[in-house]
Backbone as ProteinMPNN parsed JSONL, in Angstrom:
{"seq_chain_A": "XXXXXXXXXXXXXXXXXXXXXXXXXXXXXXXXXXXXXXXXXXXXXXXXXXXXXXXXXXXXXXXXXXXXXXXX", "coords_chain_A": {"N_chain_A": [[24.5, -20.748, 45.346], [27.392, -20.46, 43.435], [28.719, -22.584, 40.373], [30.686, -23.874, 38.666], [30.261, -23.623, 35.954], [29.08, -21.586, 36.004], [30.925, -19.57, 35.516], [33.222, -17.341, 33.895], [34.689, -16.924, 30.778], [38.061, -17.545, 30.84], [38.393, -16.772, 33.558], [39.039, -17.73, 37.16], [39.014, -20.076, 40.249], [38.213, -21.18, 43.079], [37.6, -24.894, 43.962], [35.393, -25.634, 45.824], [33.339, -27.661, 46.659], [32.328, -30.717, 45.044], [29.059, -32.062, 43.763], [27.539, -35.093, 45.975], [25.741, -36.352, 44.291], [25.617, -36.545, 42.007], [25.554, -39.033, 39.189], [28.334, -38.444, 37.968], [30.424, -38.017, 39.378], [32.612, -39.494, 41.336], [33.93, -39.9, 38.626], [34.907, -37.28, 38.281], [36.378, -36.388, 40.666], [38.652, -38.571, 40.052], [39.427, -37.276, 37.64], [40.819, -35.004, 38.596], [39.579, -32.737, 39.774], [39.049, -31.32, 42.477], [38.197, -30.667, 45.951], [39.86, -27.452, 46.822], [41.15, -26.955, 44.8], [42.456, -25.129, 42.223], [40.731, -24.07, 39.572], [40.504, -23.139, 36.029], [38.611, -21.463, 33.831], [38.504, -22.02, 30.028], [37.526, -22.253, 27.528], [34.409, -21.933, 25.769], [32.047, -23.908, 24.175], [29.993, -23.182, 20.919], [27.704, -23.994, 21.79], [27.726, -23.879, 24.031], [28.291, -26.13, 25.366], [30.894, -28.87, 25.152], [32.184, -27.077, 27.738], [35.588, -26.232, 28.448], [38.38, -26.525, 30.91], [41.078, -25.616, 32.63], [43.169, -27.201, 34.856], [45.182, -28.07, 37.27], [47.407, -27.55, 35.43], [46.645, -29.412, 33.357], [44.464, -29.86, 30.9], [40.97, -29.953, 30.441], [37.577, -30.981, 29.23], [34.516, -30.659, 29.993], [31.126, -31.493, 30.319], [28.576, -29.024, 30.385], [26.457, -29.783, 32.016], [27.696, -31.444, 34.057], [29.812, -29.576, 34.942], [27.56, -28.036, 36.255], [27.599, -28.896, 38.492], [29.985, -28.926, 40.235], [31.119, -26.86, 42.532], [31.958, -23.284, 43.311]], "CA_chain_A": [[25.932, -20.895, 45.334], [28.159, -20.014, 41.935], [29.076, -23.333, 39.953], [31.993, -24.143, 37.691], [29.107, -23.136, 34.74], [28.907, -19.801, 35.68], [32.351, -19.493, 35.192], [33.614, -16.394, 32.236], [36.07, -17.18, 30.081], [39.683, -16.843, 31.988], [37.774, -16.543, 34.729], [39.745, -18.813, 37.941], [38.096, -20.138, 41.278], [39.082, -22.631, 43.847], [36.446, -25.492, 43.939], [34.781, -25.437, 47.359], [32.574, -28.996, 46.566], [31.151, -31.293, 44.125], [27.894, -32.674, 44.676], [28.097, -36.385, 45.801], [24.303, -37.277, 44.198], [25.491, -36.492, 40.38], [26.706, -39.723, 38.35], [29.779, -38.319, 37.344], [31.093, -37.301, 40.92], [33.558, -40.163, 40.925], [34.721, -39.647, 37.603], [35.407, -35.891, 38.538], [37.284, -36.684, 41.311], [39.473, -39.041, 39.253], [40.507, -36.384, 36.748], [41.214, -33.813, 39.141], [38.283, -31.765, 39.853], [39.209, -31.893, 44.064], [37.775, -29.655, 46.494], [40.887, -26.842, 47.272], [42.124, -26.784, 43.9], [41.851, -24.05, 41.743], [40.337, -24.072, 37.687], [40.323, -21.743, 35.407], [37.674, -21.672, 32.343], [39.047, -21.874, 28.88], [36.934, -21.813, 26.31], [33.455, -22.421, 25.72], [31.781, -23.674, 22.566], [29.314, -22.526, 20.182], [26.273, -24.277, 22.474], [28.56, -23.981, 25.252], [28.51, -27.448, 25.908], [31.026, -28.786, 26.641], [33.446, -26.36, 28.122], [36.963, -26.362, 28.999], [38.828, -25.876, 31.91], [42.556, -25.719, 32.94], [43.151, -27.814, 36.52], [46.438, -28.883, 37.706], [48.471, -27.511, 34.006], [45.651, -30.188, 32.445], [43.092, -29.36, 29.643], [39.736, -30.969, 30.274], [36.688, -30.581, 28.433], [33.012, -31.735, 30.607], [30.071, -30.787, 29.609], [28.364, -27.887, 31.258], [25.484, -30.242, 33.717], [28.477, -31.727, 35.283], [30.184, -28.192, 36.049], [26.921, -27.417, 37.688], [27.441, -29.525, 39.995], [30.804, -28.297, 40.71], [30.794, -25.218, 43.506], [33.109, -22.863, 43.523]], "C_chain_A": [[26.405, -20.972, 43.877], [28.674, -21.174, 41.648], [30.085, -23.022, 39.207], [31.136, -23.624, 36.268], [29.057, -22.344, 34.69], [29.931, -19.24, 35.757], [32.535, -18.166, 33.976], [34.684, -16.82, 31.767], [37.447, -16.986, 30.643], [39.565, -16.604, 33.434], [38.904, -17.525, 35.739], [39.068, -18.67, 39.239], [38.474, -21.044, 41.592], [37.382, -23.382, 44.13], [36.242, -25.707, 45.38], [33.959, -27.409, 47.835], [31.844, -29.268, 45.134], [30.028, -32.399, 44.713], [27.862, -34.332, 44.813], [26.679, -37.014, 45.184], [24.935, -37.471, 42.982], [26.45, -37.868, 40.408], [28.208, -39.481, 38.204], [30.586, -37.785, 38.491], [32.396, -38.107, 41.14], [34.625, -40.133, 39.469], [35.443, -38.13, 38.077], [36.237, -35.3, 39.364], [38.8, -37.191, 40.579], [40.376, -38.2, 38.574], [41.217, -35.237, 37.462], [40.318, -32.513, 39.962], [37.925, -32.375, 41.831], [39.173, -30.532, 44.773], [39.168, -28.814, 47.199], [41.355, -26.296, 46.123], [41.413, -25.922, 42.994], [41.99, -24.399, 40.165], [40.114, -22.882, 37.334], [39.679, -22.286, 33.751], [38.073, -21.21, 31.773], [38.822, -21.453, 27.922], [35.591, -22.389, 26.526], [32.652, -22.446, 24.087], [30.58, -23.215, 22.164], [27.628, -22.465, 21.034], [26.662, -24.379, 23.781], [27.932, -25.108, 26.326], [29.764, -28.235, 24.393], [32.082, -27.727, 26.667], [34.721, -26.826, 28.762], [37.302, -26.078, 29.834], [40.007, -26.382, 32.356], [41.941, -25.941, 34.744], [44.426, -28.6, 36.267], [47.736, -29.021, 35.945], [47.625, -28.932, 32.814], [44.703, -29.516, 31.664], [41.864, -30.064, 29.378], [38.609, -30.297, 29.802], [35.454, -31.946, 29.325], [32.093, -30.935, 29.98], [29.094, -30.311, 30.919], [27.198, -28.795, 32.539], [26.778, -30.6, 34.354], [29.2, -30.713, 35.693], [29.276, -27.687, 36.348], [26.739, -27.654, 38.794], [28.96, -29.5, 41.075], [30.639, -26.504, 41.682], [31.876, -25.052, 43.726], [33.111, -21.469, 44.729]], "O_chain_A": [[25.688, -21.623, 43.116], [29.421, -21.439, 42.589], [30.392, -21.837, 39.081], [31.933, -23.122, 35.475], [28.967, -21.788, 33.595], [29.825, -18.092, 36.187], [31.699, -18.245, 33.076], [35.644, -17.085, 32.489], [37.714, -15.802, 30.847], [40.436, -16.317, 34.255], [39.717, -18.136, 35.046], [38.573, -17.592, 39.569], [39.039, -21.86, 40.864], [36.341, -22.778, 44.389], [37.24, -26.001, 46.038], [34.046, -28.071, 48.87], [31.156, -28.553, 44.406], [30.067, -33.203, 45.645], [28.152, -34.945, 43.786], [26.423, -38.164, 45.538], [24.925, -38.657, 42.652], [27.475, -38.058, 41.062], [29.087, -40.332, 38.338], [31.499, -37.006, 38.22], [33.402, -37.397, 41.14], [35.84, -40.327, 39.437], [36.671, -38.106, 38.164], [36.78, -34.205, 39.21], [39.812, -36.492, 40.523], [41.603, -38.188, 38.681], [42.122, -34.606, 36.915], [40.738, -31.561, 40.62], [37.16, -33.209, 42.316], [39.815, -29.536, 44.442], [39.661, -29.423, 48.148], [41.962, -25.228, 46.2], [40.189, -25.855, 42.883], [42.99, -24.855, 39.611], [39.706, -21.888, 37.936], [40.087, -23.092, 32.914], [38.376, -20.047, 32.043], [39.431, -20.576, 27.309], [35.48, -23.276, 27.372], [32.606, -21.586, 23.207], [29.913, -22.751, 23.089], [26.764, -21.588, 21.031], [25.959, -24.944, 24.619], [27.403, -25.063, 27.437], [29.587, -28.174, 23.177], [32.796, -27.523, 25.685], [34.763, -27.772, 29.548], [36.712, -25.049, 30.163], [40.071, -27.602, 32.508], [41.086, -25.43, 35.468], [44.677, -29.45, 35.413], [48.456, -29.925, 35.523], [48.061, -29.244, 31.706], [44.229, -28.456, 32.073], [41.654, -30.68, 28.334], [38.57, -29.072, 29.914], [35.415, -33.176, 29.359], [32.259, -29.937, 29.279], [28.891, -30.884, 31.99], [27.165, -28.468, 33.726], [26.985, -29.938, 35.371], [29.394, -30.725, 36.908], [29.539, -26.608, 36.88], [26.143, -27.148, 39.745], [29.047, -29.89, 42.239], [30.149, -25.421, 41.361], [32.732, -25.84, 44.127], [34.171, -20.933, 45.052]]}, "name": "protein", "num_of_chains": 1, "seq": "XXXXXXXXXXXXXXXXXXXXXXXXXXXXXXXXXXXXXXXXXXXXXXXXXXXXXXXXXXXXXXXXXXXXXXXX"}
């Protein structure tokens, strides 16, 4: 299944699930990162960690293990 990681630049995708084992699953909820809603990858840096991603007209920046645990 295709994560929030394998994302391209400008790319956009409605999140389907995040996984409830990872640490940061609660946090990811919190900011926005809710199964229906659609992100779109921004930028990614030089070690492409962490990357960006537009959700809900917001600008968040995780670092790429926790968008693999995003499914889109």
């Amino acid at each position: 299944m295709k994560t929030a990681a394998d994302l391209k630049v400008n790319e956009t995708a409605i999140i389907k699930r995040i996984d409830r084992s990872h640490p940061s699953y609660r946090r990811l909820l919190e900011i926005g990162f809710t199964p229906g809603q659609e992100i779109t990858l921004l930028n990614r840096t030089l070690f492409n960690d962490p990357i960006s991603f537009s959700i809900r007209g917001t600008i968040f920046a995780i670092r790429k293990e926790e968008a693999s645990h995003i499914f889109i």
